[in-house]
N, C-alpha and C positions, 0 to 999 in steps of 0.2 A: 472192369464193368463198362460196358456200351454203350452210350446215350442214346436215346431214339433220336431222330434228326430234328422229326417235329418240337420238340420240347427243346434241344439246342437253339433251333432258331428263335423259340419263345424268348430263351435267356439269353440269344444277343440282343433282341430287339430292346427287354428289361434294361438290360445292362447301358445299352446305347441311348436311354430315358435317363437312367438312375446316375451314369455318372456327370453330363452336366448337370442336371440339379444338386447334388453333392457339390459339385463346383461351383454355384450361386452360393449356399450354405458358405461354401470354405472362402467365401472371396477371393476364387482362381480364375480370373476371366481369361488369363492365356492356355488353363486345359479346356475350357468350353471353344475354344480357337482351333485346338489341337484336332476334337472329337468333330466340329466343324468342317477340317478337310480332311477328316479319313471320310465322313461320310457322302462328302461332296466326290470324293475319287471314286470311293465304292459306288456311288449312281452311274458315273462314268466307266465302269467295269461292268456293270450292270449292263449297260448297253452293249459292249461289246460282249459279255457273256451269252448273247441273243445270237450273234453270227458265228461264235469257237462253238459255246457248249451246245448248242442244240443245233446249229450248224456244221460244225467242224469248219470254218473258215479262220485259218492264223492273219489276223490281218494287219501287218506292222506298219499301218501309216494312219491309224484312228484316232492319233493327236491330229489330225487335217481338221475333223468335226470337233473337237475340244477348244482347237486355236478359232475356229469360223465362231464357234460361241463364247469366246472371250470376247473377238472382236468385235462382234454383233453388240455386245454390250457395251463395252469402253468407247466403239466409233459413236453413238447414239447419246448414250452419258458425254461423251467430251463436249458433244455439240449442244446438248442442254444446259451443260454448266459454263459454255463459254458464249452462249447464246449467238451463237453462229448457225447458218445454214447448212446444209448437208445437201447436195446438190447433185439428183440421181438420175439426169437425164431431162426426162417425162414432166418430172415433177420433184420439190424438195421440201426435206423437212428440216424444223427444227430438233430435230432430235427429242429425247424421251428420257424419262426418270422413274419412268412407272416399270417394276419389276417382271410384272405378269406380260405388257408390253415385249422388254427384250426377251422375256424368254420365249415368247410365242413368235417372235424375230429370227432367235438364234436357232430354233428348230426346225422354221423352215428355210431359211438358209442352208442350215447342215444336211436336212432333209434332199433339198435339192442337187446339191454338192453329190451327195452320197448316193442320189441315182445315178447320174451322169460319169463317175469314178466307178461305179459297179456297171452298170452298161460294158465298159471296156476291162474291170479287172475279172471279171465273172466266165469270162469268157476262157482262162487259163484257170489251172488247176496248180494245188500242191505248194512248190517253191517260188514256181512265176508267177504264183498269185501274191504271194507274200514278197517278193521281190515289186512288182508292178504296184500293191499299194504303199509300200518305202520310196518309190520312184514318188507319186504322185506327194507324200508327205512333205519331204524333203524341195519339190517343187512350188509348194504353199510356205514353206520354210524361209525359201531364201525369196521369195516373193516381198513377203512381211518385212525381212530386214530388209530391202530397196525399198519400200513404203515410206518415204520421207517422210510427210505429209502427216502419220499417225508415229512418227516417233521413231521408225526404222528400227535400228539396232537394238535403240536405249529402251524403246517400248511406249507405253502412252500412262499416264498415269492419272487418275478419280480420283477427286479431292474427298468428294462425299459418297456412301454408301448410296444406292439410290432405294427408292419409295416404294414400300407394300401399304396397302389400303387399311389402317387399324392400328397398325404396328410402326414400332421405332426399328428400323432395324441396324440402327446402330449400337443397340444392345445385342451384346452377344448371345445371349441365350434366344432372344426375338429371332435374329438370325437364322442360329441355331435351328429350332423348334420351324423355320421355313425348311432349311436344305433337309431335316429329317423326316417331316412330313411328305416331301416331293420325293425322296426315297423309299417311305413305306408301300408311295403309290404307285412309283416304279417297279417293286420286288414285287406286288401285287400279279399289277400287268403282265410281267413274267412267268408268276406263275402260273397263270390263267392262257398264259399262250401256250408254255412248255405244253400243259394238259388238253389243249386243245386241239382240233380238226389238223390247223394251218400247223403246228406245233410238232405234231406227231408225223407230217408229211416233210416237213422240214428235216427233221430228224431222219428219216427214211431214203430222202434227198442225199443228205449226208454218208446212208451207208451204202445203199444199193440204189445209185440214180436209175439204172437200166428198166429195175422196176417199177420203178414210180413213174415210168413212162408211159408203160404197156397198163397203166391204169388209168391212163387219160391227163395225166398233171405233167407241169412244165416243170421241172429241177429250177428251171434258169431264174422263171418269173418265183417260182417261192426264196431261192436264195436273194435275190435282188430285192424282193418284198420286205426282209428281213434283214437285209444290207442298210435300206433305208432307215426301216422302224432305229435301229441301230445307230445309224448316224446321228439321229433325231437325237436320242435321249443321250448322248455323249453331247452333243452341241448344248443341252438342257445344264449339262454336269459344266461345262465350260463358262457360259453365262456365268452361275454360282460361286465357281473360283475365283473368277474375275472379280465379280463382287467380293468378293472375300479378301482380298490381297487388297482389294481397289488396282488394277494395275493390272496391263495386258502386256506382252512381251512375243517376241516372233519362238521364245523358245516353249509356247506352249502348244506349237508345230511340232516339236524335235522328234526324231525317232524315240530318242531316250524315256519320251513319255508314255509312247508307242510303247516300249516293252514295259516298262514300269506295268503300264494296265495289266497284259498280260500277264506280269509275272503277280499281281494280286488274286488273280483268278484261278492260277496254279497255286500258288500257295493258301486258299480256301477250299478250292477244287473246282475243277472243270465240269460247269453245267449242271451245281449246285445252285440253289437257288440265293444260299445264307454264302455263298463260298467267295463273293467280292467285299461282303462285306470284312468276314474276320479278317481275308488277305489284307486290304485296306487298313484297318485296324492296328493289323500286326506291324507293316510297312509304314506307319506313322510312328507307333511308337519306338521299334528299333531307330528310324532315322531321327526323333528324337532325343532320346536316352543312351543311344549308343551313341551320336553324333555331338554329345557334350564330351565324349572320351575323348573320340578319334576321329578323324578327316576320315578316316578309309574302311566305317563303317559297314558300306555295302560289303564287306567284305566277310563279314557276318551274315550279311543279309544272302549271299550266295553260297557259306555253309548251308542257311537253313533250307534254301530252295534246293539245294542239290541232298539233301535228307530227304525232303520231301517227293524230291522225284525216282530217289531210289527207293525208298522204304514205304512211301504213302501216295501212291497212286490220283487216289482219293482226296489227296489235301489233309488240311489240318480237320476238315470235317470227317472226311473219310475215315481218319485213324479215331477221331473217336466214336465213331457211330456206326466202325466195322463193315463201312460201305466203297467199293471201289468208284469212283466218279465216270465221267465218260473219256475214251480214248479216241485224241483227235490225230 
């Protein structure tokens, strides 16, 4: 039997409601912890799901935008809680505790980043593209561990969660109920892009640039348009984690994260809408549950993706909803 997609994604969204609350009931505040960064990752797949799936752009260095919005947070949080200056030049601040603050910091930071890195990766195709953004990843990488100053190697660490307007958000479900709401509104936006003008030209970009030429549109400026939106909303996902850990670290640069995203997005499906979500999902719990076994869990976790990639095109959504996904 089939599922329709529509109705799947009804019953992760349910599902992504129903089991922290279940977990307030159970008194498990370390599974509302858990449910917190699958969904904090899945916003961060979300975003890149914007440049693979409806792009086709493989782009192995979007922990660059992830790390830029940790640090956007943790630099800004350090200097609030240690009431020091932050010294930018022009002008300096005491740094910020307000939520809405660094995330509207960390996206456009990331935002900006993310033209200027697509400017010069955009211009190459295929494996030099996906090479040139691991260059540039890796070069924000080892940036951050020479970064004394915020902790270098060791990382920078947030004694306190910082400030939503109403809310405790040192409760995990408060929390919670922030990073799932900032992802309903992202999966939205998505899917209102996918279905739209810019969406479907993007997409056409992707298959046949040649002609998306001779129709008057630029490939370059719609892939770069959507490079950015992209960056944005990963730097948005990075902010959240940071919050989340309390703690920034130069390894939320690494490539390693880099393919993690990816490999969420393949294992739900490429250029599904619901398809970072359950990858996300999935990739929390196995590295949970499998990872009380055994240190060499992923090792599981590269059975399942290599099933996935033989037998289910589509992802996990694809095999049950009898839908092939998109082929980047």
């Amino acid at each position: 039997m089939r599922l329709n997609e529509k109705y799947f994604n009804a019953l992760m969204i349910a599902g992504l409601l129903a089991l922290p609350l279940w977990a307030v009931v159970a008194d498990q505040p370390f599974t509302i912890t858990l449910v917190t960064r699958a969904v904090i990752l899945a916003l961060a797949a979300v975003g890149l799901n914007i440049i693979l799936g409806i792009g086709g752009m493989v782009s192995f260095g979007h922990a660059v935008f992830f790390g830029i919005g940790g640090y956007a947070m943790g630099i800004l949080a350090y200097h609030a809680q240690t009431y020091t200056a932050l010294d930018l030049g022009p002008f300096s601040t005491d740094g910020t505790k307000s939520m809405p603050v660094i995330w509207l910091v960390a996206m456009i930071l990331s935002g900006l980043v993310a033209f200027f890195i697509g400017l010069l990766s955009l211009r190459t195709s295929g494996v030099y593209f996906i090479m040139i953004t691991l260059a540039f990843g890796q070069m924000f990488f080892y940036f951050a561990i020479s970064w004394a100053q915020y902790g270098g190697e060791d990382g920078l660490s947030i004694y306190v969660r910082n400030d939503f307007p109403g809310l405790n958000t040192l409760a995990p479900i408060q929390f919670y109920g922030i990073c799932f709401t900032l992802l309903c509104v992202v999966l939205f936006l998505f899917a209102r892009l996918q279905a739209s003008p810019f969406g479907l030209a993007l997409n056409a970009a992707r298959q046949t640039p040649t002609r998306v030429e001779t129709v008057g549109l630029n490939p370059m400026r719609l892939k770069l348009l959507a490079f950015v939106l992209s960056g944005a909303i990963t730097g948005l996902a990075g902010a959240l984690f940071a919050d989340l850990n309390r703690f920034v670290s130069p390894t939320m640069f690494s490539w390693q994260l880099s393919g993690e995203l990816i490999v969420l997005i393949i294992i739900g499906g490429v250029g599904r809408l619901m398809g970072p979500v359950i990858g996300a999902c999935v990739f929390v719990a196995l590295e949970h549950f499998l990872g009380e076994l055994t240190d060499f869990w992923h090792v599981y976790l590269g059975v399942v993706l290599l099933c996935i990639v033989l037998f289910g095109r589509g992802g996990l959504i694809g095999l049950l909803t009898g839908k092939e996904g998109v082929h980047v």
